[in-house]
C-alpha positions as CSV (number, residue, x, y, z in Angstrom):
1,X,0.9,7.0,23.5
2,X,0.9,4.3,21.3
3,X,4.3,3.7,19.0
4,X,2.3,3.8,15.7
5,X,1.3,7.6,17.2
6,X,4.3,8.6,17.9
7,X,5.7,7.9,14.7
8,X,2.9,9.4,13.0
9,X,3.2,12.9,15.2
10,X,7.4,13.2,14.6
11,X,7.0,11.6,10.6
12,X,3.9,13.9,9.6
13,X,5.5,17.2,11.7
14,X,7.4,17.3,8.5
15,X,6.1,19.5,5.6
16,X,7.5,17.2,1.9
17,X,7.5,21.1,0.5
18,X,10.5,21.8,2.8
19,X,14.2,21.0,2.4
20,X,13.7,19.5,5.7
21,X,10.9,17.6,4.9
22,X,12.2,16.0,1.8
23,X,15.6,15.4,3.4
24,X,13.8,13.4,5.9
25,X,11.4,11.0,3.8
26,X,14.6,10.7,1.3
27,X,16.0,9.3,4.0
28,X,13.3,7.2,5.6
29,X,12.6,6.2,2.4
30,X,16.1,4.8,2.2
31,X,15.7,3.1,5.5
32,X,12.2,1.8,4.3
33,X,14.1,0.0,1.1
34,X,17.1,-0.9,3.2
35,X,14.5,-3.0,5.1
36,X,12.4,-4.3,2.2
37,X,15.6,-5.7,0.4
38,X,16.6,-7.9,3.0
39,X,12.8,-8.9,3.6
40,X,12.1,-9.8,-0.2
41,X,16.1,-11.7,-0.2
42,X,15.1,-14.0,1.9
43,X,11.4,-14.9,1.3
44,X,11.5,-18.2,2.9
45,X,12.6,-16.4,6.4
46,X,9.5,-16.6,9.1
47,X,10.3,-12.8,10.4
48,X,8.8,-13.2,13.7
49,X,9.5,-11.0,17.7
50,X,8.7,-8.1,19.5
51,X,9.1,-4.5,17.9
52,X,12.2,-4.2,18.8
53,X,13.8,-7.3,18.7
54,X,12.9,-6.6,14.2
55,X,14.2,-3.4,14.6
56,X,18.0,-4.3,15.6
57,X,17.3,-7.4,13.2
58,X,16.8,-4.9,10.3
59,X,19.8,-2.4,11.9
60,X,17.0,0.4,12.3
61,X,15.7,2.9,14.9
62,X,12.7,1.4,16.5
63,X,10.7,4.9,15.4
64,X,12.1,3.7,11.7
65,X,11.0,0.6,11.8
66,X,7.2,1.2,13.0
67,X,7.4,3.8,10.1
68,X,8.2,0.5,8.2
69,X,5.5,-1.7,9.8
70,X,2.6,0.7,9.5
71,X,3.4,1.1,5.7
72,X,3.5,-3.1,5.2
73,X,0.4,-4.0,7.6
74,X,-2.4,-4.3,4.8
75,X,0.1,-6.3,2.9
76,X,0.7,-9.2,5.5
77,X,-1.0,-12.5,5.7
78,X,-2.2,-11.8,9.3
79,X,-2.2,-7.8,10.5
80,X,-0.4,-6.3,13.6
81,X,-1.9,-4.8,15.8
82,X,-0.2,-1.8,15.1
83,X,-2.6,1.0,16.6
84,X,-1.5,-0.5,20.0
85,X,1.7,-1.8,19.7
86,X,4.8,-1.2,21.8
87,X,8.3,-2.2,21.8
88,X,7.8,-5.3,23.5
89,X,4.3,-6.7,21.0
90,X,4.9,-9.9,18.8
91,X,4.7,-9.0,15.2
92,X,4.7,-11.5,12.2
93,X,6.1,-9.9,8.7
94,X,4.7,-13.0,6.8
95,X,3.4,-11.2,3.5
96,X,1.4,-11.9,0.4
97,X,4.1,-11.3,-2.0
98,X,1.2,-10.2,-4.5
99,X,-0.6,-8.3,-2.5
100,X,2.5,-6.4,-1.0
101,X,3.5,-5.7,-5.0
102,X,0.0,-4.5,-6.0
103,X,-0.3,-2.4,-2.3
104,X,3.4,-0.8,-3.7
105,X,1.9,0.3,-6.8
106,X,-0.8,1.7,-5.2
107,X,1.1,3.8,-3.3
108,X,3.2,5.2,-6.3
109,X,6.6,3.5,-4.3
110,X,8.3,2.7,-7.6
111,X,11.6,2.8,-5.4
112,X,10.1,-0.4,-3.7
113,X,8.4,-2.5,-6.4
114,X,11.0,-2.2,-9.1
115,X,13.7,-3.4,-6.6
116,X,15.6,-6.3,-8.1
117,X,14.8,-8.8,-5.4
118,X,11.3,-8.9,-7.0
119,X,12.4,-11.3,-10.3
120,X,13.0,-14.3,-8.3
121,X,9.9,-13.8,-6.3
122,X,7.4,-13.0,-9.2
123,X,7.9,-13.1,-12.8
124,X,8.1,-10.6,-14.9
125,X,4.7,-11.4,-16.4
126,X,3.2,-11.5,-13.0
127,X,4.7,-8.3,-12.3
128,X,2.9,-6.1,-15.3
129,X,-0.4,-8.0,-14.2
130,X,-0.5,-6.8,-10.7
131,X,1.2,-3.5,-11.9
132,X,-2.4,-2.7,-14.4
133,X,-4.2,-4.4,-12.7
134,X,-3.5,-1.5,-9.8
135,X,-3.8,1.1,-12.0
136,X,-6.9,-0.1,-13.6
137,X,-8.4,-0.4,-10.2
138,X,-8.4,3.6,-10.0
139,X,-10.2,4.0,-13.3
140,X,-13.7,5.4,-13.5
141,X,-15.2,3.7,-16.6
142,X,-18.5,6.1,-17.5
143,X,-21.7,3.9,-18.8
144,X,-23.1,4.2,-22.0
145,X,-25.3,7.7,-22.0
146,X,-29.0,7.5,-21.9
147,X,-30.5,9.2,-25.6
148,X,-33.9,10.7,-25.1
149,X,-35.5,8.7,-27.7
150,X,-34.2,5.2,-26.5
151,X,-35.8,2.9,-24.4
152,X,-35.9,3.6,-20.6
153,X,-33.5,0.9,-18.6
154,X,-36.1,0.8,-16.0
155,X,-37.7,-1.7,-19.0
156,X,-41.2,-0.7,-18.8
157,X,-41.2,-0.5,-22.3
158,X,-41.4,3.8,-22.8
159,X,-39.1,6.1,-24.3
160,X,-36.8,7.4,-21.7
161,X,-37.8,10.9,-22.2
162,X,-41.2,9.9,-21.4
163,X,-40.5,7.7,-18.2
164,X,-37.5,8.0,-15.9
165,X,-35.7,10.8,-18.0
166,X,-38.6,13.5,-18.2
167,X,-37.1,15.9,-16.0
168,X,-33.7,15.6,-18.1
């Protein structure tokens, strides 16, 4: 069994409606900031090895820090192959600093994008751009509806009760 599965099997075993449960991700999440602090401090750091070798790096349980890796993967420059990965696979954690900030706001981690490593990284401009732009990204915008007595959009010319809307 891949790392990335066993993580996923002891992490998701947990029910978030539980004490237990929400003692646990309080506490991963914890780990998970722990982790993103020292990554965003030092943004000029190529964070390169195995698995492991990251893990002790960022002082966390190898289980922890696949948690970590499987939550940053669509945010680096190049994935990991993290569906296959054990403890000795090379892993990169080069990351598009915007798209690791939009992907944070997506997932509602307001723990990890308002951290204060983030001002020297990307202004504070920057920030409220990728912040609507992320939230704009989930908005349904409905068209303009259709009268009866306009013309049809299909453009041949008829009423759209009499062309495409006649069964409406």
């Amino acid at each position: 069994m891949s790392l990335l599965q066993e993580w996923r099997d002891f992490a998701y075993a947990y029910d978030m409606n539980s004490k237990q449960g929400q003692l646990f991700w309080a506490n991963y999440f914890n780990i998970e900031k722990e982790i993103y602090r020292k990554l965003l401090a030092n943004p000029d750091k190529v964070w390169e090895g195995t698995v492991e070798e990251l893990a002790k790096e960022f002082d966390t349980e190898l289980k922890y820090f696949v948690g970590f890796l499987d939550g940053i993967n669509d945010s680096l420059v190049k994935a990991n192959p993290i569906d296959e990965m054990d403890k000795n696979t090379k892993v990169s954690l080069a990351y598009d600093k915007e798209k690791l900030y939009y992907n944070m706001v997506g997932a509602k981690a307001d723990w990890l994008y308002n951290l204060e490593e983030w001002e020297p990284l990307l202004t504070k401009e920057r920030r409220k751009e990728l912040y609507r732009e992320q939230k704009s990204s989930n908005t349904i915008v409905k068209g303009k509806k259709i009268g009866r007595n306009d013309p049809c959009p299909c453009g041949s010319g008829k009423k759209y009760k009499k062309c495409c809307g006649f069964n409406s």
